[in-house]
C-alpha positions in Angstrom: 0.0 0.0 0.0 1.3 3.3 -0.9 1.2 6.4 1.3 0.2 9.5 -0.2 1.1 12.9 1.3 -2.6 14.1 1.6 -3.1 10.8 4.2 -4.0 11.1 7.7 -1.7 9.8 10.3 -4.4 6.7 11.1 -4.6 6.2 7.5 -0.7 6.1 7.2 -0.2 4.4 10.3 -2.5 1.6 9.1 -0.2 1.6 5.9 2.4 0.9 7.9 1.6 -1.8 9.5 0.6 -3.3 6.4 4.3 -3.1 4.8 7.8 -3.2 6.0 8.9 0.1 7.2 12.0 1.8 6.3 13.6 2.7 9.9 12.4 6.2 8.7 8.7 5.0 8.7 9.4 3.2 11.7 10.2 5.8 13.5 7.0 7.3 12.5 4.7 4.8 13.8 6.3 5.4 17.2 5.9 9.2 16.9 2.8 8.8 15.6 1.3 5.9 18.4 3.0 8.2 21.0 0.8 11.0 20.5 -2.5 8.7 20.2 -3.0 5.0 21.9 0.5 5.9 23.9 -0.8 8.9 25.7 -4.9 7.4 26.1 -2.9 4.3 27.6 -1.1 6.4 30.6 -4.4 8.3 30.6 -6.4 4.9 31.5 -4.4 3.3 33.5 -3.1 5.8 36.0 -7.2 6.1 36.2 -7.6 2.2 37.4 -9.1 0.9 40.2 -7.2 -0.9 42.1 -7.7 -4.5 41.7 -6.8 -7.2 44.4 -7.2 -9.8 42.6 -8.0 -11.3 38.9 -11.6 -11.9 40.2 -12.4 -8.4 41.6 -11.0 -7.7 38.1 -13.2 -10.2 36.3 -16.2 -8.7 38.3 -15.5 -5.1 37.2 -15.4 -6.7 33.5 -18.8 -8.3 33.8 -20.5 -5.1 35.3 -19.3 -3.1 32.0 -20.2 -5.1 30.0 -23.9 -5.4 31.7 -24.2 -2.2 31.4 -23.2 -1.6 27.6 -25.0 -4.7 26.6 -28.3 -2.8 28.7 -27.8 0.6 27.0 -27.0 0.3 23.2 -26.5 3.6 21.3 -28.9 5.1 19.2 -27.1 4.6 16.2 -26.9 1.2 17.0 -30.8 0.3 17.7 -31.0 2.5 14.2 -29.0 0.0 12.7 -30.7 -2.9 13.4 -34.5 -1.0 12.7 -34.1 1.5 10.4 -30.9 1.5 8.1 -31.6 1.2 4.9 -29.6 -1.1 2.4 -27.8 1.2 1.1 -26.9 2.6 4.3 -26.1 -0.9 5.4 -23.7 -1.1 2.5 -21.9 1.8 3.9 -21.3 0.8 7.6 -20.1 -2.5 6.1 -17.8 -0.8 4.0 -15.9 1.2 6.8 -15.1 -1.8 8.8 -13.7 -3.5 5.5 -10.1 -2.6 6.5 -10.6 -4.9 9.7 -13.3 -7.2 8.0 -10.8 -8.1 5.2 -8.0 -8.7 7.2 -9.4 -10.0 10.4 -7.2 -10.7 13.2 -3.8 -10.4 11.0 -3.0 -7.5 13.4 -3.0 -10.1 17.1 -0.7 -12.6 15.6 2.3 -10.3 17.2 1.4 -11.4 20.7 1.8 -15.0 20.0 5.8 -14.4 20.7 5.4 -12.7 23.6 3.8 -14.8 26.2 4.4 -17.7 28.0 3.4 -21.4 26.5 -0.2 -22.0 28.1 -0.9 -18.0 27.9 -0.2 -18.1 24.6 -1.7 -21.7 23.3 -5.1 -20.3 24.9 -5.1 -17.1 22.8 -4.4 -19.3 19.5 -6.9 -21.4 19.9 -9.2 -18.4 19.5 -7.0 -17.2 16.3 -7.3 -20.9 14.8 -11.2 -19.9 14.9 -10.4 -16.4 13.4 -8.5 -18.0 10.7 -11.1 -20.8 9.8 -9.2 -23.8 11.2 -6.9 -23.7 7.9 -10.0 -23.8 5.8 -10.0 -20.8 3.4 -14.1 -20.6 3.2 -14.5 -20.4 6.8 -11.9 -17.8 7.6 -13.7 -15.0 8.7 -12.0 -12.3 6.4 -13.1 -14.9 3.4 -16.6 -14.7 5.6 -16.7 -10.8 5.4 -15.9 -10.6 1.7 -18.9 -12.7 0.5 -21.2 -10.6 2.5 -19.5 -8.3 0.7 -20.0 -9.4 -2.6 -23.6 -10.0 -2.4 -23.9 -6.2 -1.3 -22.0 -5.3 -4.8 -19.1 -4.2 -2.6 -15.7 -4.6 -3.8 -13.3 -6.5 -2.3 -10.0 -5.3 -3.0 -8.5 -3.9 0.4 -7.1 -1.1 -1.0 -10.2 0.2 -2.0 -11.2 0.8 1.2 -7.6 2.0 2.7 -8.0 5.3 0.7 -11.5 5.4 1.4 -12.4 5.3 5.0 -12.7 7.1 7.7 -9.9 7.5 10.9 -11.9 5.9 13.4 -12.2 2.7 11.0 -8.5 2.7 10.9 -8.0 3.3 14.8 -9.5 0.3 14.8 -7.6 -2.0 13.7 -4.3 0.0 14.0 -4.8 -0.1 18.1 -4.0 -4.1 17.8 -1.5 -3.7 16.0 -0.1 -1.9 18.7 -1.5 -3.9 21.4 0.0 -6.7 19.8 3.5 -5.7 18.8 4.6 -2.6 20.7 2.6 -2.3 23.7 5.3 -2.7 26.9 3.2 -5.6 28.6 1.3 -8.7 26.8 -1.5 -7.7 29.4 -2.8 -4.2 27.6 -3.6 -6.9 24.8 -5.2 -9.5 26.9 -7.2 -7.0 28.4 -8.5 -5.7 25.0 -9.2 -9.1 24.1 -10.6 -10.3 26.9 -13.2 -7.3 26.4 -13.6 -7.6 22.4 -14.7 -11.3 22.4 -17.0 -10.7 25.0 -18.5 -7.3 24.3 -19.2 -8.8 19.9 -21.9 -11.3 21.9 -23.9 -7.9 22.1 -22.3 -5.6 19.8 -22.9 -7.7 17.0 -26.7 -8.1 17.6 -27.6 -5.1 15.4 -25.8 -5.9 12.7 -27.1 -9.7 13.0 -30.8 -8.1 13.3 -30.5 -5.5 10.3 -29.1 -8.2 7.9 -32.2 -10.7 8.5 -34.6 -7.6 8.1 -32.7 -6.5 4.9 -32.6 -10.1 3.6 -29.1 -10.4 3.5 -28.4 -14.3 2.9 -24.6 -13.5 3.5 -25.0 -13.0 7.5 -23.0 -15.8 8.6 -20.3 -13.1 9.9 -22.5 -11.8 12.2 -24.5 -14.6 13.3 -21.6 -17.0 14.0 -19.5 -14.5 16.2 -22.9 -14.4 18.5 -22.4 -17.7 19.3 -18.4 -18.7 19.0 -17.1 -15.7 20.7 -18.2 -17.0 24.0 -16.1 -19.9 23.7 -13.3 -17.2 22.5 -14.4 -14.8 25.9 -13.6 -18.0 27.8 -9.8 -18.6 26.6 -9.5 -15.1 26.9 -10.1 -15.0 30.1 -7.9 -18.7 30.9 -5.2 -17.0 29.2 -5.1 -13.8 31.9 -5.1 -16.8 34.5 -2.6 -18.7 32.9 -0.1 -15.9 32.8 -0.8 -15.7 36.4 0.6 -18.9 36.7 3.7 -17.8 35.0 4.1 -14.2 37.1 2.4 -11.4 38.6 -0.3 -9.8 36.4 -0.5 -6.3 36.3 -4.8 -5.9 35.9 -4.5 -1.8 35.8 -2.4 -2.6 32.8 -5.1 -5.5 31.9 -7.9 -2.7 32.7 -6.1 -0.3 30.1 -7.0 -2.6 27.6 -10.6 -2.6 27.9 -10.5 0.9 28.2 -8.8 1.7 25.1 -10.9 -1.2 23.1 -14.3 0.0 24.5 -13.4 3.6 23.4 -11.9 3.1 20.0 -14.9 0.2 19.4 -17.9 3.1 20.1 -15.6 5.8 18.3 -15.4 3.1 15.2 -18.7 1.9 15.3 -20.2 5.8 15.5 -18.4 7.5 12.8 -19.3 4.5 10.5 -22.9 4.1 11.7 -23.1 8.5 11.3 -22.0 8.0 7.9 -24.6 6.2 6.4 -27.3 8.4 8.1 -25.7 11.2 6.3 -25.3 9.3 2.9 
């Protein structure tokens, strides 16, 4: 992928981390992380609460997601009862550039923790990536969904297309995964993604079966394997444990920063169609 001088730092960061920097471009992801998911990070977790132990952790997990599974946006419950198909096509189209190249950006934190941490957050990827069989990966998933809307397919496409908060997106794992100090930011945001899709995908499960889309299985399977996936999330936090200390404020920045740039995503893309 090429950058272009008129591209945004997101859009050039996600660029990036698509290609092999030069040490010059290198140094720019660094600049550009430090002023972004560097600087919410400290924000986040020097905000923590304090947690004890991996339970009073795992009980302030629960209670968020409680509460954002009880009070869905109104963008969202437009999605699922009003969006038209068109409008539909649009939202689908900004998460493309994580849709097309689902879960490329964890596969960094497979190096970086210990042997049952790290066998418990592959057997989730294994999932991601179909079990080896090309139909059922889920970025093969997303792109006939997206070839029965008329979409294209062709990432690039879409990587000079969408907006920022699309590219946050995916660009925070990145980071979570490769160059985050600690394994646990990642585990964190994890932890919170495959638990927080059994709700967040709902509208997007509800507006394809109103709209007749035949093409849902990437919404209607992650309702129902991603709580096997919030399970070995969750074993791999108390598997590390096993290993060393975990530090949960670190953990806690990772829900954080996944909960934020999740709603930031999901409301630019979903404010977009209304205004298309």
């Amino acid at each position: 992928m090429k950058v272009q001088p008129s591209d945004s730092a997101q859009r050039r960061l996600y660029k990036y981390n698509r290609s092999v920097p030069t040490p010059e471009q290198y140094a720019e992801i660094w600049d550009i992380e430090k002023n972004w998911v560097v600087a919410r990070a400290e924000k986040f977790e020097a905000e923590a609460p304090r947690f004890d132990t991996r339970t009073d952790f795992a009980q302030a997990l629960r209670e968020r997601l409680d509460e954002e599974e009880a009070n869905p946006s109104d963008g969202e419950q437009w999605l699922a009862e009003e969006a038209t198909l068109d409008q539909f096509k649009v939202v689908v189209s900004e998460f493309a550039v994580d849709g097309l190249v689902e879960s490329q950006s964890h596969l960094g934190i497979i190096r970086r923790l210990p042997s049952r941490s790290r066998m418990a957050v592959l057997r989730v990827l294994i999932d991601e990536f179909g079990c080896g069989n090309d139909d059922l990966e889920h970025s093969a998933i997303y792109a006939k969904l997206m070839t029965e809307l008329g979409l294209p397919t062709d990432l690039e496409y879409y990587a000079d297309r969408v907006e920022d908060t699309s590219f946050a997106y995916v660009n925070l794992f990145h980071w979570l995964a490769d160059r985050s100090p600690d394994p646990e930011y990642f585990l964190g945001a994890y932890s919170y993604f495959e638990s927080s899709v059994l709700y967040a995908f709902k509208p997007y499960a509800a507006a394809s079966k109103r709209l007749g889309i035949e093409n849902d299985k990437y919404y209607a399977e992650h309702l129902y394997i991603d709580s096997f996936h919030s399970r070995q999330m969750k074993e791999s936090i108390r598997l590390l444990g096993t290993e060393r200390e975990v530090d949960l404020a670190k953990v806690w920045t990772g829900v954080e920063l996944t909960s934020q740039a999740v709603a930031e995503a999901t409301e630019a893309a979903i404010g977009k169609a209304k205004a298309s």
